[in-house]
C-alpha angles and dihedrals in degrees: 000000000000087000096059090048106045077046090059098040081055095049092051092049093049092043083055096049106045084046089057100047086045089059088041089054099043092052095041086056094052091059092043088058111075089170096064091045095042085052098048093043097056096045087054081045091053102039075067102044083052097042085046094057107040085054089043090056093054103026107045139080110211120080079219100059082037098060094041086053100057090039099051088042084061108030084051096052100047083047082052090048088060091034086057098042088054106039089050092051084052105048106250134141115225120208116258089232159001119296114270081244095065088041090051088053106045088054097052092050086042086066095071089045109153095034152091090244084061098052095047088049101051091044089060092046087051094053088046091047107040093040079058092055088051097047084051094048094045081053086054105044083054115032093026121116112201114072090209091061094039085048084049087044089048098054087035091063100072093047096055083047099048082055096044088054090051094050093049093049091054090051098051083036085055094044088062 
């Protein structure tokens, strides 16, 4: 009887702990692969960057902010289409959607909506959030390990720069 206790007591404790190096080693993986979080990261980037455009092109005044907005709606979800097909290839779950964090801000900038309040405000979240995405496609183009993602970060870098541009002449346009 205490054999088969102790037995059982063995085969619980080696159950635990193979459960817990497993997770370890789960979560250790997903910091070693910059490529995963790179992936998931920049499709979260660019739910926002949609969801902020189409909002822009009904919500704001400015033909500028507008413009940026249905560029950036479009631009953002052919960038997600390639985002998708590689991060599928690659094994990668993608979140479901943006972070609270971009919700929480959209919203906040969706309150003014109709104003010039609105379009200042989401001119300064665009520039937050598109200098981000290119902070997270520079790390990328340089720590990442898979050519085919790098080769993605590096055509996706133009694009987030020509936005940025974009952002940053409506807002000097809107300062005049």
């Amino acid at each position: 009887m205490r054999l088969r206790h102790r037995i059982g007591t063995v085969l619980t404790a080696l159950t635990l702990a193979l459960t817990a190096t497993s997770a370890g080693m789960a979560a250790a993986g997903a910091v070693e692969n910059p490529d995963a979080t790179f992936l998931q990261s920049i499709h979260q980037s660019n739910l926002a960057a949609m969801a902020a455009g189409s909002d822009a092109t009904v919500n704001a005044v400015t033909p500028c902010v507008r413009a940026a907005g249905s560029t950036i709606a479009r631009d953002h979800s052919i960038a997600d289409s390639a985002v998708r097909a590689v991060a599928l290839r690659h094994g990668v779950v993608l979140p479901g959607a943006m972070t609270s964090q971009q919700r929480s801000d959209l919203d906040e900038v969706a309150k003014q909506a109709h104003t010039l309040a609105y379009d200042a405000a989401w001119l300064r979240l665009q520039e937050r959030e598109h200098t981000e995405a290119l902070r997270l496609i520079g790390r990328e183009i340089t720590e990442g390990k898979s050519a085919e993602v790098q080769l993605m970060a590096r055509r996706l870098h133009p694009v987030e720069s020509g936005h940025l541009a974009a952002i940053r002449r409506c807002a000097v346009s809107a300062a005049q």
